[in-house]
Wavefront OBJ file of the C-alpha trace (Angstrom):
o trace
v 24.159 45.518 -1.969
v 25.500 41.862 -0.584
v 23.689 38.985 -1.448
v 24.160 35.082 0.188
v 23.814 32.216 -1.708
v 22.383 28.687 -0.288
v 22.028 25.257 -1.474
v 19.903 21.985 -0.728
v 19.586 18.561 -1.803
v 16.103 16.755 -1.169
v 15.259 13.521 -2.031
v 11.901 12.039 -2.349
v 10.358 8.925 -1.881
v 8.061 6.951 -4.526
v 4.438 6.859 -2.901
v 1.025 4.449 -3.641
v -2.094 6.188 -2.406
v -5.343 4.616 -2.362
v -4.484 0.484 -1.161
v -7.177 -0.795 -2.219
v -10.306 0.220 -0.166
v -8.438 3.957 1.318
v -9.642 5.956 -1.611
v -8.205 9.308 -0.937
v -7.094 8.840 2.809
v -4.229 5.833 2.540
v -0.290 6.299 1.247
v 2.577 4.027 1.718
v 6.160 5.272 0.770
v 8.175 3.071 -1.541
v 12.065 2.838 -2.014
v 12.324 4.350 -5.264
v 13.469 8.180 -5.391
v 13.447 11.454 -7.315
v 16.022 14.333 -5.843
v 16.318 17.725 -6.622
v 19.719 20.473 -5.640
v 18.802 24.084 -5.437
v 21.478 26.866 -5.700
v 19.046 30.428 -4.643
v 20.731 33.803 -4.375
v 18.958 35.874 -2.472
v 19.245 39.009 -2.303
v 20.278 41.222 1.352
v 17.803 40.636 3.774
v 16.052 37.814 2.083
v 13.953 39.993 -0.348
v 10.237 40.049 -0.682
v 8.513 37.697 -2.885
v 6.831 40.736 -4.507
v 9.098 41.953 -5.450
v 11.631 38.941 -6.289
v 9.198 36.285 -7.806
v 9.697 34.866 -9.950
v 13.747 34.971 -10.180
v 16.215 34.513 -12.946
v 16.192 30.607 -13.587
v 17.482 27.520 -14.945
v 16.636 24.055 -14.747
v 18.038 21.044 -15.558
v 16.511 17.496 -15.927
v 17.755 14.322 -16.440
v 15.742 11.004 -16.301
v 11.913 10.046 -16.124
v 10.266 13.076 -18.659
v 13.553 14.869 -19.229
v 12.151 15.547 -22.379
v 8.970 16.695 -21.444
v 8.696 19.009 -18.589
v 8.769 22.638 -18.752
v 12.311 24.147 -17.595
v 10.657 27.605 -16.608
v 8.552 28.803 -14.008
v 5.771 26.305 -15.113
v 7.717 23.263 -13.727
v 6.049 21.822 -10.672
v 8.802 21.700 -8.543
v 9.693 25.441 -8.974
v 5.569 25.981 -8.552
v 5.869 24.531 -5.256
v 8.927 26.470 -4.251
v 7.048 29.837 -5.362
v 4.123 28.854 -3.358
v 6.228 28.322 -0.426
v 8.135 31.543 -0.565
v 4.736 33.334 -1.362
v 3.915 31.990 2.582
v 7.007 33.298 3.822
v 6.774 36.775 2.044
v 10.594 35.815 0.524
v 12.208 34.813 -2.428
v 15.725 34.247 -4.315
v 16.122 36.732 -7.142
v 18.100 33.454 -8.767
v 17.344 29.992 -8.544
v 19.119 27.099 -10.240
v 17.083 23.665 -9.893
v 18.536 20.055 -11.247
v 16.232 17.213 -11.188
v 17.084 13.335 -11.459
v 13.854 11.980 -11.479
v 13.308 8.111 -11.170
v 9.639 8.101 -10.787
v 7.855 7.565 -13.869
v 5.465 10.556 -14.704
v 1.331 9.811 -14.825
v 1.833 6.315 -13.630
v 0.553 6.534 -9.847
v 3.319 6.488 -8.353
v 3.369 9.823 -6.538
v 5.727 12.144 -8.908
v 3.877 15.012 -8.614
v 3.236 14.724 -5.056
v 7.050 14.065 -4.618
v 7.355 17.359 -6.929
v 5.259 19.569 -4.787
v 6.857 18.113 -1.124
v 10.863 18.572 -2.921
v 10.249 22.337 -3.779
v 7.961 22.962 -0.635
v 10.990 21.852 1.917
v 13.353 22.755 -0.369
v 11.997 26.641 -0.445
v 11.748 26.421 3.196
v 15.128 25.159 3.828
v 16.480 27.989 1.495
v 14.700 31.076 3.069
v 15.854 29.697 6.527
v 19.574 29.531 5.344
v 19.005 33.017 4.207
v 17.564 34.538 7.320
v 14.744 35.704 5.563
v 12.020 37.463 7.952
v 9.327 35.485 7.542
v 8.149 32.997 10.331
v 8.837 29.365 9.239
v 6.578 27.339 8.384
v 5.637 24.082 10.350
v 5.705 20.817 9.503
v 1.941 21.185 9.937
v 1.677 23.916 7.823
v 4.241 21.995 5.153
v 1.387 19.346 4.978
v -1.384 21.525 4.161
v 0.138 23.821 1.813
v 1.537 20.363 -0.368
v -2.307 18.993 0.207
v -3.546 22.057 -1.427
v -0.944 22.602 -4.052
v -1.974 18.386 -4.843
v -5.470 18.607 -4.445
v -5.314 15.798 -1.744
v -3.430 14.580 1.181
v -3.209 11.216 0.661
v 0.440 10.872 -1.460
v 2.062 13.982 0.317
v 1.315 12.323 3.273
v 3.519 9.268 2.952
v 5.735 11.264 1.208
v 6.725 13.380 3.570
v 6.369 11.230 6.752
v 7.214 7.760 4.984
v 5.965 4.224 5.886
v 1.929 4.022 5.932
v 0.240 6.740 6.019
v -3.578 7.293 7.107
v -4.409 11.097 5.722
v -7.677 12.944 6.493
v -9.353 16.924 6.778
v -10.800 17.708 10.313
v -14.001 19.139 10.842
v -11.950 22.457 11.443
v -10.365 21.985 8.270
v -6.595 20.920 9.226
v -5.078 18.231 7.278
v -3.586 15.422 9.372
v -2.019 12.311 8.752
v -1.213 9.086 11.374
v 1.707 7.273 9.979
v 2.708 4.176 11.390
v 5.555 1.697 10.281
v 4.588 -1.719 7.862
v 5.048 -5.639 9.310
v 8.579 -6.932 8.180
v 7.310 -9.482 5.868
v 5.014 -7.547 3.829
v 6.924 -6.974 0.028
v 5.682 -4.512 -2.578
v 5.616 -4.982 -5.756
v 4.893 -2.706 -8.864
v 3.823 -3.639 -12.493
v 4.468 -0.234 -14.322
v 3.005 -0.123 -17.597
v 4.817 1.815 -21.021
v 2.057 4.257 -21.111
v 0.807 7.068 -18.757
v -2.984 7.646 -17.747
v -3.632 11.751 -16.216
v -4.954 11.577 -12.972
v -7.728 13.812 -14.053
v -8.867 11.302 -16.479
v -8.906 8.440 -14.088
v -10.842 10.793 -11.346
v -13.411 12.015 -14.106
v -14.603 8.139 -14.478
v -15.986 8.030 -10.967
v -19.654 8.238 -10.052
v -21.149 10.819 -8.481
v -22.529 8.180 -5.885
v -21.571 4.641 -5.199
v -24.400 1.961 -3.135
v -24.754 1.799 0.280
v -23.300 -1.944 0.043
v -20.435 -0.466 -1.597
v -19.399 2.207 0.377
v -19.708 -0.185 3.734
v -17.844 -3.178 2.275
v -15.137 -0.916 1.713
v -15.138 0.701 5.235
v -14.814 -2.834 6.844
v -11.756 -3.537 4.137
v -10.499 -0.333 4.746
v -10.553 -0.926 8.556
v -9.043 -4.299 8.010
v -6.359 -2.859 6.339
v -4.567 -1.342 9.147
v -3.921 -4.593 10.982
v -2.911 -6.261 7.826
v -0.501 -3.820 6.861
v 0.645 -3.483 10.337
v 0.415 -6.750 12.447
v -1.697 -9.489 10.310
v -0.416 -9.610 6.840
v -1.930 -12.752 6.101
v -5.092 -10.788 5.953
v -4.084 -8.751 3.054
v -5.717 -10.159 0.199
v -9.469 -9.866 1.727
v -8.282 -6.531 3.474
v -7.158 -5.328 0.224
v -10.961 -5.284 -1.618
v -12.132 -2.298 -3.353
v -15.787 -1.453 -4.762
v -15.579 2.612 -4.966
v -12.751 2.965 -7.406
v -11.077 0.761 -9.388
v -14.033 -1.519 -11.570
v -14.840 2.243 -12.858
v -11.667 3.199 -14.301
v -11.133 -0.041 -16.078
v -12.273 1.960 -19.384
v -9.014 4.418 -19.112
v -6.911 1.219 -17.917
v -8.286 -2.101 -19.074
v -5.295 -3.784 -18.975
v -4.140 -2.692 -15.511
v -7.545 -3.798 -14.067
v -7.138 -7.338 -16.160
v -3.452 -7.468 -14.541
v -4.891 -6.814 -11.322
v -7.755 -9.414 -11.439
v -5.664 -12.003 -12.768
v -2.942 -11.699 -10.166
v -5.898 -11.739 -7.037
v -7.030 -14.706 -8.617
v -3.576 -16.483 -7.523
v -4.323 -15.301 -4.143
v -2.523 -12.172 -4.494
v -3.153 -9.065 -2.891
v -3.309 -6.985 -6.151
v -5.011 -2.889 -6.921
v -4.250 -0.295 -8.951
v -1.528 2.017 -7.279
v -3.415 6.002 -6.792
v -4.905 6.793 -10.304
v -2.675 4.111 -11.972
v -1.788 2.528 -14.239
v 0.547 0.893 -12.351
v -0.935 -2.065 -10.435
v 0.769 -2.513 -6.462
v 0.953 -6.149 -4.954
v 1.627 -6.583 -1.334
v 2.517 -9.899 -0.919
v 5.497 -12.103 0.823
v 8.836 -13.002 -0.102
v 7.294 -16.000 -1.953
v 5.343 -14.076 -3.714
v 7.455 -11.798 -5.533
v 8.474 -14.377 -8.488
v 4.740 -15.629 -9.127
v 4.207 -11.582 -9.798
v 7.336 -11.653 -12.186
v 5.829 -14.410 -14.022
v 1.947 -13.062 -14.364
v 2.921 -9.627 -14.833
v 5.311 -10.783 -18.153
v 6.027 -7.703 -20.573
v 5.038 -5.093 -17.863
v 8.192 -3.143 -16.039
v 8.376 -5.266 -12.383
v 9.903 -3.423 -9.937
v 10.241 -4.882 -6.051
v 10.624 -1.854 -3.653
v 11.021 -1.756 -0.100
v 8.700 0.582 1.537
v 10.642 3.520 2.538
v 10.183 4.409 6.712
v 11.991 7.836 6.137
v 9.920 10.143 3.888
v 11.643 13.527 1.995
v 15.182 13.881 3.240
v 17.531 16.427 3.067
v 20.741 14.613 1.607
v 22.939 17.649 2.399
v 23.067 21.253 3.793
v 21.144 21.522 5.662
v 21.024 18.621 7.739
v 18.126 15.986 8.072
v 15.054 17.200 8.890
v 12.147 14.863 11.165
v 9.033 15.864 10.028
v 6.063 15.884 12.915
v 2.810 15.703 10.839
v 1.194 13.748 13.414
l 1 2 3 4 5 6 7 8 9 10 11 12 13 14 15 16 17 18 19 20 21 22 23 24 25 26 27 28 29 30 31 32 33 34 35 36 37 38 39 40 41 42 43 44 45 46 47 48 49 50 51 52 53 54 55 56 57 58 59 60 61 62 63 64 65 66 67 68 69 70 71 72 73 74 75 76 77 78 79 80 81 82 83 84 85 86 87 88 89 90 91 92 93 94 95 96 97 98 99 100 101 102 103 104 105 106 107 108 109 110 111 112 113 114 115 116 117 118 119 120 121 122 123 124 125 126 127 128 129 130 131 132 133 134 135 136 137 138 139 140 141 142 143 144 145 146 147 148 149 150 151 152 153 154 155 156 157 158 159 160 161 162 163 164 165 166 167 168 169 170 171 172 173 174 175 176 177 178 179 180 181 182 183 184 185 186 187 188 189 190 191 192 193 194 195 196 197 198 199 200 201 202 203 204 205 206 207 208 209 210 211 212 213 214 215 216 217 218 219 220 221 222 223 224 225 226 227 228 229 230 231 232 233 234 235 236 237 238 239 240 241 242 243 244 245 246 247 248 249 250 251 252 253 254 255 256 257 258 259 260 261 262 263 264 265 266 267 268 269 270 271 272 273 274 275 276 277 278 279 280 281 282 283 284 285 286 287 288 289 290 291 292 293 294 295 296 297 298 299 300 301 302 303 304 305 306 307 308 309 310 311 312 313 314 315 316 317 318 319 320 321 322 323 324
């Protein structure tokens, strides 16, 4: 029986969900990448995922968590990639994944969203080199199945369409996500701390309820937000105010949220990146140093934002997402 082998390299953007006052609905895409190659044999016809799931396998990882990550079918990446062939009733009966990850694991900074989106494209990608006969799956379809492997839309989103990212459910149920591109003078900054905090941690601090006050303070910021991030960004510090999330998770992050108030009170625009513990700063040029200097002992990276989103770095070519 013949059997076709394909390959694909996707890269990933960095992401920051959250912004402040868009708890669960805003992303921006950062500069800062993981990327994955995938070698699949398939065999003829494409085989059924029934019957080919899950494949002979080896992984290899080098970078951010090499040492901790599963290299079987456990590992996120190849998760994603089974859920995706699982859609398209295919699947490799081999599959050889190498990761060089840059983004720094349980830190808010997107990695397991960028996980999820690299084996979701890069499962697609493979079963359409290999003619498999399954109907691809949309870009539309790419963004729900990532929101539901994630458990929310709001880092997938900027990770696969890159720049800023508004993410929400429809009353029908459809994930969709408005992206639009950042002003030209807005900088981001991260202050990445040495230790991780679990997303499920940070999320099992919030309240079942938050005041009225609360919840329409950050409405207006939220609101705000968009023309600060896209035409005003002088109005980022008073755009960027948050009362639904961050003051509760100071006990799984007290130094973040002391980082964070001590930077807004020199006037910058400072909050806790996702689940954190990394704190964000969107500020100006001028800016960037004053961070350096308050944020002293943390790791200070400046990133641009990224206006791309996943890529495909080699066969096959780029991909344009349309989540709109």
């Amino acid at each position: 029986m013949n059997s076709s082998t394909h390959s694909v390299r996707v890269r990933v953007p960095a992401t920051s969900a959250n912004l402040g006052p868009g708890f669960d609905t805003f992303g921006l895409a950062l500069g800062r990448y993981d990327t994955i190659d995938v070698r699949a044999e398939f065999s003829a016809g494409g085989g059924r995922y029934e019957e080919s799931w899950p494949p002979s396998l080896a992984v290899s990882i080098e970078g951010e968590a090499a040492a901790e990550v599963p290299r079987d079918d456990s590992h996120l990446v190849v998760r994603a990639m089974g859920a995706c062939f699982a859609e398209l009733d295919a699947a490799p009966v081999h599959l050889e994944l190498s990761c060089r990850n840059t983004l720094p694991h349980g830190r808010g900074l997107g990695s397991s969203a960028g996980a999820i989106v690299a084996g979701i494209l890069a499962a697609r990608a493979l079963a359409d080199a290999a003619g498999t006969d399954g109907e691809r799956l949309t870009d539309h379809q790419v963004l729900a199945l990532a929101s539901r492997l994630e458990g929310h839309p709001d880092n997938v989103a900027p990770c696969l369409a890159g720049g800023f990212t508004i993410a929400w459910t429809s009353e029908s149920g459809e994930v969709r996500v408005a992206r639009t591109d950042v002003h030209p003078d807005i900088r981001a900054v991260v202050c990445v701390p040495s230790a991780p905090v679990s997303t499920e941690t940070a999320r099992g601090l919030l309240p079942s309820s938050v005041p009225h006050r609360d919840a329409v303070h950050n409405a207006g910021r939220a609101a705000l937000l968009v023309e600060a991030m896209t035409r005003r960004p002088e109005l980022l510090f008073d755009a960027t105010e948050d009362r639904l999330h961050q003051v509760y998770r100071e006990p799984a992050m007290p130094a973040s949220i002391a980082l964070m108030a001590g930077l807004r009170e020199r006037g910058l625009p400072a909050m806790v990146s996702g689940a954190g513990p990394t704190v964000l700063v969107l500020t100006s040029e001028d800016g960037v140093g004053l961070v350096r200097r308050e944020a002293s002992g943390w790791d200070v990276w400046e990133l641009p934002v990224d206006a791309e989103g996943a890529t495909f770095e080699s066969s096959p070519p780029n991909v344009v997402l349309n989540t709109g």
